[in-house]
GUPA-307500 format. One line per 10 residues: for each residue y, z, x of N, C-alpha, C. Coordinates in nm, 2 decimals. Each point is the difference from the previous one (the first is absolute). Example, Ala and Ser with C-alpha at 12.3 -4.5 7.8 and 13.67 -1.06 7.14 Angstrom:
2
-0.57/0.78/1.32/0.12/0.00/-0.09/0.12/0.00/0.09 | 0.11/-0.07/-0.04/0.11/0.00/0.09/0.11/0.08/-0.08
This chain:
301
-2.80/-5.90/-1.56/0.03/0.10/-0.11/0.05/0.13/0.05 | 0.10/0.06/-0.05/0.03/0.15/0.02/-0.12/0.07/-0.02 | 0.01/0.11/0.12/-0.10/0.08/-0.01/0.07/0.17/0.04 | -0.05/0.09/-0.07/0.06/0.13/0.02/-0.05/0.05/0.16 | 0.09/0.08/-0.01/-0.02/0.07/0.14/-0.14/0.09/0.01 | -0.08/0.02/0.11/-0.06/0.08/0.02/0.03/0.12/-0.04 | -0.10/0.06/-0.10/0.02/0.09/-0.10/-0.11/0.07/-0.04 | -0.04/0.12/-0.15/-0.10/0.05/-0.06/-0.11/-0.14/-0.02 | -0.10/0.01/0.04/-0.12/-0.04/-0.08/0.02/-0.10/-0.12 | 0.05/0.16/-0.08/0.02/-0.05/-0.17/0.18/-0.09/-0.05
-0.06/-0.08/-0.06/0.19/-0.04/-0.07/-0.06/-0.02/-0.12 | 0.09/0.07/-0.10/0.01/-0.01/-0.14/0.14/-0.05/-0.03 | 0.01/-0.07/-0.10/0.11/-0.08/-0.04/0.00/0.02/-0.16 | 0.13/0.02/-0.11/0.00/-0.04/-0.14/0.12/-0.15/0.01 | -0.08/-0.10/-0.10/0.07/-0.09/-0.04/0.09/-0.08/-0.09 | 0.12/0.06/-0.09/0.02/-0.01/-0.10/0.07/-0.09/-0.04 | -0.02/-0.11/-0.13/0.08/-0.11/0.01/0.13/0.03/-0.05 | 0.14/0.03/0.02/0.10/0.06/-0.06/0.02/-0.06/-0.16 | -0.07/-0.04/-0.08/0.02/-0.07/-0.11/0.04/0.12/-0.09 | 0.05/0.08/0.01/0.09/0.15/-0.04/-0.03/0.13/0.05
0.01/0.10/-0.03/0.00/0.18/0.07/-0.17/-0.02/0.03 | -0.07/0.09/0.03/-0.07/0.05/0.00/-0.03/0.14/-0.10 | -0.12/-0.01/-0.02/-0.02/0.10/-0.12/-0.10/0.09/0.04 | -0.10/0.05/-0.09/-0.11/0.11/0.05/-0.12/-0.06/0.04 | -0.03/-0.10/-0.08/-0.10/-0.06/0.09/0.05/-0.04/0.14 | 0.06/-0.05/0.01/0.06/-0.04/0.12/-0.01/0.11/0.11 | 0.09/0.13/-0.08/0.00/0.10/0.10/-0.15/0.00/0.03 | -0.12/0.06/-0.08/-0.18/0.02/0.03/0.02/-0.12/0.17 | 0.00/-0.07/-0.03/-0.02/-0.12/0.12/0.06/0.02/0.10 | 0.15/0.05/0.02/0.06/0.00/0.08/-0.02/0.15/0.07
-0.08/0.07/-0.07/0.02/0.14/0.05/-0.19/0.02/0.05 | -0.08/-0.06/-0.07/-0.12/0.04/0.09/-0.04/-0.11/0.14 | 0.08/-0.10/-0.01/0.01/-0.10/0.09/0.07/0.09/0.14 | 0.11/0.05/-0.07/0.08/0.10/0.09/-0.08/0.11/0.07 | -0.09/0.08/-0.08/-0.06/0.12/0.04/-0.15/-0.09/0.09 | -0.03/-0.06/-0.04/-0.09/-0.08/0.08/0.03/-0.04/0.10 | 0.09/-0.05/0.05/0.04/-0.02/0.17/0.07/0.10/0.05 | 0.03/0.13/-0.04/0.13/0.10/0.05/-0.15/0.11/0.01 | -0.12/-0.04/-0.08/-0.09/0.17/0.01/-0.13/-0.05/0.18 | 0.00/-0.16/0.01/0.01/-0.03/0.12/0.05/-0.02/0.09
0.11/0.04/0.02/0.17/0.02/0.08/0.02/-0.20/0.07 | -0.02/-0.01/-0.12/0.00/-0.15/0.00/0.19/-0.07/-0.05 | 0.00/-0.14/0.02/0.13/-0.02/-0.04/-0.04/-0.08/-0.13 | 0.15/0.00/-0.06/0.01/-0.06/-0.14/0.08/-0.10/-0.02 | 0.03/-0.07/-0.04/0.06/-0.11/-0.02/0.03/-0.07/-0.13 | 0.16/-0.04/0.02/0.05/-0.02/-0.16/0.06/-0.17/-0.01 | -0.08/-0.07/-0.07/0.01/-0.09/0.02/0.03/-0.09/-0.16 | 0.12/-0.06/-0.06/0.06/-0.01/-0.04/-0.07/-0.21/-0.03 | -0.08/-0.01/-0.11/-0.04/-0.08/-0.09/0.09/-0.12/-0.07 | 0.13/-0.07/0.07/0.06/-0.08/-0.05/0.02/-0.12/0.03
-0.14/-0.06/-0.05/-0.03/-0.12/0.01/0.05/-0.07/-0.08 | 0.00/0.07/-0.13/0.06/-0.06/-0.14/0.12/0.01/-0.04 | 0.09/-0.07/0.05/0.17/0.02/-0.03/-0.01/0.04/-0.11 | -0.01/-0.10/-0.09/-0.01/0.01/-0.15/-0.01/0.15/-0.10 | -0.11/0.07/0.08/-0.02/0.12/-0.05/0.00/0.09/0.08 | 0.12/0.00/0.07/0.11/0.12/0.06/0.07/-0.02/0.01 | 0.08/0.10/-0.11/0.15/0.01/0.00/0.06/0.11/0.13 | 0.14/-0.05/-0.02/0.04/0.02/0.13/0.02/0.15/-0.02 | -0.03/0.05/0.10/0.00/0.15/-0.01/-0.13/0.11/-0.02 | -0.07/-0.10/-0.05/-0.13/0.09/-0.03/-0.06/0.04/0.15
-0.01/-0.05/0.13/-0.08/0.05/0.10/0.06/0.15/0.03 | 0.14/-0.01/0.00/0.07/0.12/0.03/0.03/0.14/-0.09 | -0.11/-0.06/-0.11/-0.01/0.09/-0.11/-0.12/0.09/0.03 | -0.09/-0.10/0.06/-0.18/0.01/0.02/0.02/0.11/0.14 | 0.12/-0.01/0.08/0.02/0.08/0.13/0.02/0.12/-0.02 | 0.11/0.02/-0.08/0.04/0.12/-0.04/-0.10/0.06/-0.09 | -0.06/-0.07/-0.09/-0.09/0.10/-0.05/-0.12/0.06/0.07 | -0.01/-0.06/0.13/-0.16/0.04/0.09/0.11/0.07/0.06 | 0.10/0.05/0.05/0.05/0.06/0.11/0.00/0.14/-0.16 | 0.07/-0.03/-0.05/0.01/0.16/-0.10/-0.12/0.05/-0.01
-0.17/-0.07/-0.02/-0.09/0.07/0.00/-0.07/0.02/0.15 | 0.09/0.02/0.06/-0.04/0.07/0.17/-0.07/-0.14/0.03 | -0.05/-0.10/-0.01/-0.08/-0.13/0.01/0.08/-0.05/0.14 | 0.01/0.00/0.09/0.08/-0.03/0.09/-0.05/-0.15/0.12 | 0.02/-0.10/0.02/-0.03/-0.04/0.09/-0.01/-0.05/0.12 | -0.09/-0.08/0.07/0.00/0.02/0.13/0.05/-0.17/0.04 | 0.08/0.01/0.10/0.10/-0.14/0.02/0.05/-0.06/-0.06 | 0.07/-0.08/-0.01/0.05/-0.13/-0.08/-0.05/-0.01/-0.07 | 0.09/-0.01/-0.19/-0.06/-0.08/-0.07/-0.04/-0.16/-0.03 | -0.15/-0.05/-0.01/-0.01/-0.14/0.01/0.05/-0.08/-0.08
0.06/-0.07/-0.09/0.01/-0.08/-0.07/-0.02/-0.19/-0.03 | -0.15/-0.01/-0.07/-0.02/-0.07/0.01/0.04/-0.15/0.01 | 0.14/-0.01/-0.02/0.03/-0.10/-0.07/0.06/-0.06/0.15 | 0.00/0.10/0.13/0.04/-0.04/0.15/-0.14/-0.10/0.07 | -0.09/0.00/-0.08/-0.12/-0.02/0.10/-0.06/-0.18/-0.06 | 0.07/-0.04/0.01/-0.04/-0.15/-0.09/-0.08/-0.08/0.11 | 0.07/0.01/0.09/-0.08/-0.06/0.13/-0.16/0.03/-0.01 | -0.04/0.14/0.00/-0.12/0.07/0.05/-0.09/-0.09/-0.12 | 0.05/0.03/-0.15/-0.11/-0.05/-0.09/0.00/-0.16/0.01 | 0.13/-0.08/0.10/-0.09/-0.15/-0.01/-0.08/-0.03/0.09
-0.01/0.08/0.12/-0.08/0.00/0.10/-0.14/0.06/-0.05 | -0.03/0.06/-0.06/-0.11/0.07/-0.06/-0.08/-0.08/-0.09 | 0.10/-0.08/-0.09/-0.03/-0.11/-0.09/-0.01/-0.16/0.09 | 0.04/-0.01/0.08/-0.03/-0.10/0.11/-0.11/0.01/0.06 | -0.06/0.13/0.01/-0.11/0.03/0.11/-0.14/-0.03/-0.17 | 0.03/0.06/-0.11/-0.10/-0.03/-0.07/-0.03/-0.15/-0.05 | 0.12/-0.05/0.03/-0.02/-0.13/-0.05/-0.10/-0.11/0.07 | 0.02/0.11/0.21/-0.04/-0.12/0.01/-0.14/0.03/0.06 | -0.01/0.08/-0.08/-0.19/0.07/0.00/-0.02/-0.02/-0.12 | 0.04/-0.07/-0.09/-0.04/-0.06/-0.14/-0.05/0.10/-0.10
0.10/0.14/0.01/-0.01/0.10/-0.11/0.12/-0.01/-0.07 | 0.10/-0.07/0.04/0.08/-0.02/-0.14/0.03/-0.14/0.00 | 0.07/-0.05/-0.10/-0.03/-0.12/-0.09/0.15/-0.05/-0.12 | 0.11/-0.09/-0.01/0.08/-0.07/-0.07/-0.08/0.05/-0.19 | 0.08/0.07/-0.06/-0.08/-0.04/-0.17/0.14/-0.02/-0.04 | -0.02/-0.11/-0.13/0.09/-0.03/-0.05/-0.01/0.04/-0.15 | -0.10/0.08/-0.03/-0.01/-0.02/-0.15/0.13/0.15/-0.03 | -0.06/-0.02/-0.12/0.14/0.16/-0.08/-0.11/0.08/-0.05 | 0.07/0.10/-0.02/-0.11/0.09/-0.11/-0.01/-0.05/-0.07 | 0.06/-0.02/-0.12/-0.04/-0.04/-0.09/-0.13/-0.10/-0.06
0.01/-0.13/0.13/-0.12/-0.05/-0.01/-0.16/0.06/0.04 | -0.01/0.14/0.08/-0.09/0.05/0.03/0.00/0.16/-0.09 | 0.07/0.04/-0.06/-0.01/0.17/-0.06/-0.10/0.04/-0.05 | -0.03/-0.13/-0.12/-0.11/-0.02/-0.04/-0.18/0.04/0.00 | 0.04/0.01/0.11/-0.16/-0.03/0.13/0.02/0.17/0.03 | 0.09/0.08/-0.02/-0.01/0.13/0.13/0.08/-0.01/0.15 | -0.10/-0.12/0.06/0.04/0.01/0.10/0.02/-0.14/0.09 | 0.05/-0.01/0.05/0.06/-0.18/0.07/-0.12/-0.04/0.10 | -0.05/-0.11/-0.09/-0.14/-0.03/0.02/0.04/-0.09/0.15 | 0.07/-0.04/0.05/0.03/-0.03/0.10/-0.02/-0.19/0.02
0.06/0.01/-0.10/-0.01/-0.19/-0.05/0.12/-0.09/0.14 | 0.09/0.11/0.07/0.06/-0.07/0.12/-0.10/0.00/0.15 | -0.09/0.05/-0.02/-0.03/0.01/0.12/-0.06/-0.13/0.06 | -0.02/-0.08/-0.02/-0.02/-0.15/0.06/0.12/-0.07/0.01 | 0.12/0.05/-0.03/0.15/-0.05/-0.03/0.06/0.02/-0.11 | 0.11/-0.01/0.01/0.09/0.02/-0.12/-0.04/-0.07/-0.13 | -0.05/0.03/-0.10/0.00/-0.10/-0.11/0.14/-0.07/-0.06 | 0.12/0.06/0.00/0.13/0.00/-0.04/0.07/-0.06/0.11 | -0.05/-0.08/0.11/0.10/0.01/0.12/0.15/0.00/-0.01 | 0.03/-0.06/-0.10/0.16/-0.02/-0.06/0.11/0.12/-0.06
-0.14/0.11/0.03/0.09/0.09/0.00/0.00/0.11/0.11 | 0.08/0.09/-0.04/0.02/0.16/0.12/-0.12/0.07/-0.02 | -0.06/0.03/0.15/-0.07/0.07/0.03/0.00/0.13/0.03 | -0.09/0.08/-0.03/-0.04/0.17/0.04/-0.12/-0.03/0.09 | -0.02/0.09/0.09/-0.09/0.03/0.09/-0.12/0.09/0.01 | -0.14/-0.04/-0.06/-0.13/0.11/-0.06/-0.04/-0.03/0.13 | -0.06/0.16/0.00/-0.12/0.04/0.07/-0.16/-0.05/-0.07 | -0.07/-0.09/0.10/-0.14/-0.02/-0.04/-0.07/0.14/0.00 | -0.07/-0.04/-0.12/-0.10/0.13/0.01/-0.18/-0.03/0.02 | 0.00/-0.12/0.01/-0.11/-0.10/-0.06/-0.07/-0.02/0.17
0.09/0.07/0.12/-0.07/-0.06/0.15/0.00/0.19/0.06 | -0.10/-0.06/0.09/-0.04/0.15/0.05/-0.12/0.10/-0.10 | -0.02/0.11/0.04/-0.05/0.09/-0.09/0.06/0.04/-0.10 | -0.09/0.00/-0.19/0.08/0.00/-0.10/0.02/0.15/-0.03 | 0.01/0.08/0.06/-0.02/0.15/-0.06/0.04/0.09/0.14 | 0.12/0.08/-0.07/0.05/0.08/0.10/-0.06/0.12/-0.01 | 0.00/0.08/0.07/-0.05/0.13/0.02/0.07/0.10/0.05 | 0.06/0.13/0.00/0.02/0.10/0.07/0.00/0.15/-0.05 | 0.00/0.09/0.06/0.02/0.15/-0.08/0.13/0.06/0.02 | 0.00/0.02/-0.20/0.15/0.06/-0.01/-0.03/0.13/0.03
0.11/0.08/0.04/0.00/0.15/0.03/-0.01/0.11/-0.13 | 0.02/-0.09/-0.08/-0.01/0.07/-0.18/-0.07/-0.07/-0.04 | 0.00/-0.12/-0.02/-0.12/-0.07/-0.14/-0.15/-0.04/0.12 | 0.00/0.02/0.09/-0.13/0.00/0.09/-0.03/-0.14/-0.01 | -0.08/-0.05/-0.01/-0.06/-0.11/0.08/0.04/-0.15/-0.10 | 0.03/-0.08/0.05/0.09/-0.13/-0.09/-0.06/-0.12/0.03 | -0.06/-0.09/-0.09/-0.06/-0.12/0.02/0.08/-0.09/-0.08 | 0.07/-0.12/0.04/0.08/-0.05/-0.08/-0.02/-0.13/-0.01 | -0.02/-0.12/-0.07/-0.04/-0.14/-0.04/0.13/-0.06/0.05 | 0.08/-0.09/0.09/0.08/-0.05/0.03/0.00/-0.14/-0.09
-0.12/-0.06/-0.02/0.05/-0.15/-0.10/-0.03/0.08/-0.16 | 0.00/0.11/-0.03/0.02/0.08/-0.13/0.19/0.01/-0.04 | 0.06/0.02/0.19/0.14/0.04/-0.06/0.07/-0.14/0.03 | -0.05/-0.08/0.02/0.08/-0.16/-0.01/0.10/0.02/0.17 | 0.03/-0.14/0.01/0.11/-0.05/0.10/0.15/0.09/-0.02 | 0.01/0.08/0.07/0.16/0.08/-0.03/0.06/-0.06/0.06 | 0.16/-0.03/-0.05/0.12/-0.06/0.06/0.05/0.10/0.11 | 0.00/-0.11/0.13/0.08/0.08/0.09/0.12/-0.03/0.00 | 0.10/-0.09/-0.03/0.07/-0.06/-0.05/0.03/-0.09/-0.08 | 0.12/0.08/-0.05/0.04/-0.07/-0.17/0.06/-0.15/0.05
0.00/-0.07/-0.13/0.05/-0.12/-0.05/0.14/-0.03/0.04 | 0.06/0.16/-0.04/0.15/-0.01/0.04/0.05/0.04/0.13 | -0.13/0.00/0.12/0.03/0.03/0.14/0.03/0.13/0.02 | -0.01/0.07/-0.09/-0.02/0.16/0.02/-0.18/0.04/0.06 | 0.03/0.10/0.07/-0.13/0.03/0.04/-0.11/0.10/-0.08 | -0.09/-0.01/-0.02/-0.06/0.08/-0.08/-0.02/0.14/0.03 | -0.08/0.07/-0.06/0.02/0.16/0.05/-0.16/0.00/0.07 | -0.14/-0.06/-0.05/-0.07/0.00/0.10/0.01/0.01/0.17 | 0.11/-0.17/0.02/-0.01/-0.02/0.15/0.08/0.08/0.06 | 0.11/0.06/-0.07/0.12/0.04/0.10/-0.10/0.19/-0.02
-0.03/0.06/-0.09/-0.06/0.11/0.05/-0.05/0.03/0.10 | -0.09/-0.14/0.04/-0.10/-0.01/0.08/0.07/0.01/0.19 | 0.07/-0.12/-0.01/0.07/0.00/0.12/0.07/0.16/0.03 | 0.07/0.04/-0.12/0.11/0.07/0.04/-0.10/0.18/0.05 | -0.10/0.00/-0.09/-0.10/0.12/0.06/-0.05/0.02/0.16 | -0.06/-0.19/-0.03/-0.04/0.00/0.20/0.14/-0.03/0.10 | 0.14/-0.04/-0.05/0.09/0.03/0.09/0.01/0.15/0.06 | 0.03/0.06/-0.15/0.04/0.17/0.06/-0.10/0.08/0.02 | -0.11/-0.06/0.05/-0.14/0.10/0.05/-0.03/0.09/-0.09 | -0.02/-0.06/-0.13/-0.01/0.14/-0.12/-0.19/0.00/0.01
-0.03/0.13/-0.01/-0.18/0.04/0.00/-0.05/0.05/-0.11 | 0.11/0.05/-0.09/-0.06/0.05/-0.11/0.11/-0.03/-0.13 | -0.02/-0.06/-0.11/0.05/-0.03/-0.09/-0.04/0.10/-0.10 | 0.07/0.09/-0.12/-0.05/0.06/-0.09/0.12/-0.06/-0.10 | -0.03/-0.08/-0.13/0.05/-0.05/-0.10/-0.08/0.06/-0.12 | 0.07/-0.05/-0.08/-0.06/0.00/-0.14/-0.13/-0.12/-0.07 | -0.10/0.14/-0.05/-0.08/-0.12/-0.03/0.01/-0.12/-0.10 | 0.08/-0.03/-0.06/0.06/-0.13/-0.04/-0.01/-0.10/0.10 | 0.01/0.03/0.13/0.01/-0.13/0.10/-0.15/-0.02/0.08 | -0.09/0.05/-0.08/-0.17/0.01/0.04/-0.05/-0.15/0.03
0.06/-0.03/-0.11/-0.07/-0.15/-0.04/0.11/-0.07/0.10 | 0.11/-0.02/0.09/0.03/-0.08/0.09/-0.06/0.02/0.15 | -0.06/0.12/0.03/-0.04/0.03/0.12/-0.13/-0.13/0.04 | -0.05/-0.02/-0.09/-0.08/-0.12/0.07/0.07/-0.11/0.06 | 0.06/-0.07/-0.06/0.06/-0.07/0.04/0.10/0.03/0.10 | 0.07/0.12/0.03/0.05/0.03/0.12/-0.09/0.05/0.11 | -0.13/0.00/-0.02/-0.10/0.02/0.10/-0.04/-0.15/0.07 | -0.01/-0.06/-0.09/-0.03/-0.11/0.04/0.06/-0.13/0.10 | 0.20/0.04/-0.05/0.10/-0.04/0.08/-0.01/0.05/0.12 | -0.01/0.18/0.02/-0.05/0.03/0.10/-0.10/-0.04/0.14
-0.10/-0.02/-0.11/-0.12/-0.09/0.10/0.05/-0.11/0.03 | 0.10/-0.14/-0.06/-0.02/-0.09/0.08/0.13/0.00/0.03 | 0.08/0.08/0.02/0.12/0.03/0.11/0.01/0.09/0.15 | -0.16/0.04/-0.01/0.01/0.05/0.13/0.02/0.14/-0.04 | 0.05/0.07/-0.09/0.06/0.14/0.00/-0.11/0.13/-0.03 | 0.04/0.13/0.05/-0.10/0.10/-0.04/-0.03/-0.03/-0.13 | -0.07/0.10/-0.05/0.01/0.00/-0.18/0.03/0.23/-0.01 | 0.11/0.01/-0.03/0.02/0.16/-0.03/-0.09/0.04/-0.09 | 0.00/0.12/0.04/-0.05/0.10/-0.13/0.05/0.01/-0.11 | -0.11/-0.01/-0.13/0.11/-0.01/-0.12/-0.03/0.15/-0.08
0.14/0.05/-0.08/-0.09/0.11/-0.10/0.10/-0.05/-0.12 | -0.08/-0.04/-0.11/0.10/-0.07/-0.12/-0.03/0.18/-0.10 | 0.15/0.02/0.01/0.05/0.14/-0.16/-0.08/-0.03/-0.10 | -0.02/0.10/-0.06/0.02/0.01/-0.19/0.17/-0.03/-0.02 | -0.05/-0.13/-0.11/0.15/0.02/-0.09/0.03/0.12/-0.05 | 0.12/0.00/-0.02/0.08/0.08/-0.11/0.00/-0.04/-0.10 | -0.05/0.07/-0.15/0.06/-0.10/-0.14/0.02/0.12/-0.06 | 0.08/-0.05/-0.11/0.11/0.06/-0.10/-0.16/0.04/-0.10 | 0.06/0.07/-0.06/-0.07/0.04/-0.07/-0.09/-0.09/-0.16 | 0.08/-0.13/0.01/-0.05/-0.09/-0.03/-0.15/-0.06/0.04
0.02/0.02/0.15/-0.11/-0.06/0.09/0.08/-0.13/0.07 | 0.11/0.01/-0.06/0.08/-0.10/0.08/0.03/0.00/0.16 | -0.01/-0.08/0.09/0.06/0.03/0.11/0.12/-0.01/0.04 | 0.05/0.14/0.09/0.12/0.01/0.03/0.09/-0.13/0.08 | 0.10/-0.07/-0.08/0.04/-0.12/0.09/0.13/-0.08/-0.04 | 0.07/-0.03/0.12/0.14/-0.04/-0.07/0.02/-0.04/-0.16 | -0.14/-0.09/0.03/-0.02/-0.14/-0.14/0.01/0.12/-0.12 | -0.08/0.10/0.00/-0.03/0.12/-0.11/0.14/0.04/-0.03 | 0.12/0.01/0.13/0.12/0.10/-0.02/-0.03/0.11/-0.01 | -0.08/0.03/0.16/0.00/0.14/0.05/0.15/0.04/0.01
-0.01/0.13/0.03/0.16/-0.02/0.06/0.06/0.07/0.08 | 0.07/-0.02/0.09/0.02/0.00/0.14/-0.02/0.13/0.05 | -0.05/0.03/0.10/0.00/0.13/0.07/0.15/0.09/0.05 | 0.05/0.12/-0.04/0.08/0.06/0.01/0.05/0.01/0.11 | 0.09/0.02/0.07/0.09/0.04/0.14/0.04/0.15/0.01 | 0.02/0.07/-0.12/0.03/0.14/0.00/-0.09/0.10/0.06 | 0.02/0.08/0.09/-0.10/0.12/0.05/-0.08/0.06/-0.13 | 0.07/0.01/-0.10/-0.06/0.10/-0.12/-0.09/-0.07/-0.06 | -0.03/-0.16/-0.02/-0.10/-0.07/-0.02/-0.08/-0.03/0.04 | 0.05/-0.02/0.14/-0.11/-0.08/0.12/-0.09/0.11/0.00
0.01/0.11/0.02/-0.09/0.12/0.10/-0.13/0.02/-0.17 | 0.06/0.00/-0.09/-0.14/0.07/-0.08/-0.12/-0.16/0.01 | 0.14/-0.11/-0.04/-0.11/-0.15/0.04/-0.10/-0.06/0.10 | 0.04/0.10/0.12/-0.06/-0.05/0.12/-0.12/0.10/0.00 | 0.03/0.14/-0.10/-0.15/0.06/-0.04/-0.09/-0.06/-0.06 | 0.05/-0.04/-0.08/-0.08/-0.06/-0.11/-0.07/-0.11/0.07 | 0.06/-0.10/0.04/-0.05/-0.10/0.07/-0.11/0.02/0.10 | -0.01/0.11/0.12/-0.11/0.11/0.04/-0.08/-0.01/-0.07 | -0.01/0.05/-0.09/-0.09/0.04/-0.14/-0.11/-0.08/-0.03 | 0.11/-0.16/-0.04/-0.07/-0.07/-0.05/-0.11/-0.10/0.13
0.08/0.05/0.12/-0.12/-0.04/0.08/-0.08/0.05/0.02 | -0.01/0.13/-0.03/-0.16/0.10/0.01/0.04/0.07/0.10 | 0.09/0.07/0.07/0.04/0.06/0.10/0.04/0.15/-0.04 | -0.02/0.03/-0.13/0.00/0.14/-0.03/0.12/0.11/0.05 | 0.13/-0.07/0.05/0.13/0.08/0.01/-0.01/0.12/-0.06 | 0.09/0.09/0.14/-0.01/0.17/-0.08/0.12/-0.01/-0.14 | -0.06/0.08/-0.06/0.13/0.00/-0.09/0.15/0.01/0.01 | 0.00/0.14/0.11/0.09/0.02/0.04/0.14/-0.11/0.03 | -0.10/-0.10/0.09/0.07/-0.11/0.07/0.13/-0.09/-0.14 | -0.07/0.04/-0.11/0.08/-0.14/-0.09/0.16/0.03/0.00
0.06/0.09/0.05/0.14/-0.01/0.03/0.04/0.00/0.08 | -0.11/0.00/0.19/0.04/-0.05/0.10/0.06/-0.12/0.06 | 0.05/0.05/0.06/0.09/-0.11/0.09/-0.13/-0.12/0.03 | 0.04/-0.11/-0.03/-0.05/-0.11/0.07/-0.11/-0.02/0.10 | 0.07/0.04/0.11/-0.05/0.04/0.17/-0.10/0.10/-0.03 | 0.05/0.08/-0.08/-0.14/0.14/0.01/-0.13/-0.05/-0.11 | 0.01/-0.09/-0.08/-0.06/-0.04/-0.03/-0.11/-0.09/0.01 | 0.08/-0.07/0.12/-0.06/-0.11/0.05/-0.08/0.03/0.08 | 0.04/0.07/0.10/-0.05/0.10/0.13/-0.13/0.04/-0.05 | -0.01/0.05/-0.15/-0.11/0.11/-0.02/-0.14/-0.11/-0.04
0.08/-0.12/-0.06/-0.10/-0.13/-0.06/-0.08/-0.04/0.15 | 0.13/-0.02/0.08/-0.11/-0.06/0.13/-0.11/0.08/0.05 | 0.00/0.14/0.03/-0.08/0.06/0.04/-0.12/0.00/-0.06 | 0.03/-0.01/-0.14/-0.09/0.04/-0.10/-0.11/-0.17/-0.07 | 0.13/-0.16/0.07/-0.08/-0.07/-0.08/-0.13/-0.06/0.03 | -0.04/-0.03/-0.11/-0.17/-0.02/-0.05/-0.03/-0.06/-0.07 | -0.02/-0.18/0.06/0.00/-0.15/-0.10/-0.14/0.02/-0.08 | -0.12/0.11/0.07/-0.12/-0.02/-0.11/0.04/0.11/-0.13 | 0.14/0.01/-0.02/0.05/0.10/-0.12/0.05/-0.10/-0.05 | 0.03/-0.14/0.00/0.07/-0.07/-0.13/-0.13/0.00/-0.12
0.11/-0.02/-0.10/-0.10/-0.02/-0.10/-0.09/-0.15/-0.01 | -0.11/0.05/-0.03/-0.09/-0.15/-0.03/0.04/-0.09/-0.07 | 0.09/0.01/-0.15/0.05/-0.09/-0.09/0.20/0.07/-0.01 | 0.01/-0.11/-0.10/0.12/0.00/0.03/0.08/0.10/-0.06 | 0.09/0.05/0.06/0.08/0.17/-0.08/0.11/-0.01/-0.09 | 0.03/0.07/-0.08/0.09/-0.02/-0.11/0.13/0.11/-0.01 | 0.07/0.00/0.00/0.13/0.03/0.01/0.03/0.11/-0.18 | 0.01/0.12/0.05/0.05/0.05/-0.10/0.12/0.07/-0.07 | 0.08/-0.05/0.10/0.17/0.02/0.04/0.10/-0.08/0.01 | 0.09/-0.05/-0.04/0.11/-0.10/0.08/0.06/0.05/0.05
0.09/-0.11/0.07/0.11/0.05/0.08/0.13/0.04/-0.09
């Protein structure tokens, strides 16, 4: 496996799947993820989520670039793109296979939606053999309950046969977003992941890949969403909409965004440059200042 060069301690990484621009939630993620490895003179890393042809159109990574580079978000090396690394996730999926954590299912959703969760009716073999297979992770061997402390929600106990067998790979030979996270984290020596708390509920099961692949397990700190004033959450699917490129936009947004992390920006700053902004957030940031629940937006773009 690629391994980075002898370096900081800390790697932080944001991961976005190009399935269109990036928006404000997006920015939240991409910018305390940012301040979190740059306030430990740590590197960061941009690593580019296109596993799913289907839902990325052509153009959108280079949209996701330009918009981190306009809000000073800058990165360190090469961008990854997942869609280079196919080798790594069958080797990973080869290795669980043949430690009997993952497993051929042939059923569809539809025959299991019902239930919540995929009761794991393949796991002695395919019931369908006659048809195409996806690839679950057992959750039913080993210890059933993951454990670790988040840096914001504190201490996490999680039921692994509560969240069912997750596909590591699809039906249609696409890879899932479980396994290839997993690989592509312990390829680039990443130690601290900070995402959005929407992805709370997959960290078990990416702990657990962890354990039987051999790999560290990083530090996690999962955000407060952003929601509309609805209480909706900020997100493509909603038609947020896209983060601006213009200086006269970006700089009062990249206050606000501050803000809403609990980082208390001088006032002053909201029509500074980028860099001076940024500069003042590192010195200053302070993850036991996010908010405890999730923040609400009282402005568009």
């Amino acid at each position: 496996m690629e391994q980075l060069e002898p370096g900081p301690a800390v790697v932080g990484r944001f991961a976005p799947t190009p399935s269109g621009p990036l928006h404000f939630g997006s920015l939240l993620a991409a910018l305390a993820s940012w301040l979190d490895a740059r306030a430990k003179k740590g590197r960061w890393l941009l690593r580019i989520e296109d596993i799913d042809p289907p839902r990325c159109p052509p153009g959108a990574s280079d949209t996701i670039i330009e918009q981190l580079d306009a809000f000073g978000l800058y990165h360190d090396g090469a961008v990854k793109y997942q869609h280079e690394h196919d080798s790594d996730y069958q080797k990973a999926l080869d290795a669980l296979v043949a430690c009997g954590m993952a497993y051929p299912c042939s059923c569809s959703r539809r025959e299991w939606q019902h239930l919540g969760i995929y009761p794991g009716w393949c796991r002695q073999g395919p019931l369908h053999p006659e048809r195409d297979c996806a690839w679950r992770l057992r959750t039913d061997s080993g210890e059933p309950e993951i454990y670790w402390q988040d840096r914001r929600l504190g201490h996490q106990r999680w039921s692994l046969p509560d969240l069912g067998d997750v596909v590591l790979k699809r039906r249609d030979g696409l890879w899932a977003y479980q396994l290839a996270v997993v690989v592509d984290d312990a390829r680039q020596g990443v130690t601290d992941i900070v995402r959005g708390a929407d992805l709370l509920d997959n960290t078990p099961w990416q702990i657990r890949l962890q354990q039987a692949l051999g790999y560290a397990t990083p530090k996690y700190l999962h955000l407060p969403l952003v929601v509309a004033a609805n209480g909706q959450k900020l997100s493509k699917q909603n038609l947020a909409p896209a983060l601006p490129l213009q200086h006269d936009a970006v700089r009062p947004l990249l206050h606000e965004a501050l803000i809403l992390l609990g980082q208390s920006p001088s006032p002053t700053l909201r029509r500074a440059h980028v860099d001076d902004q940024l500069k003042a957030a590192i010195e200053s940031w302070q993850p036991h200042n996010l908010c405890p629940g999730n923040v609400q937006r009282t402005t568009s773009i």
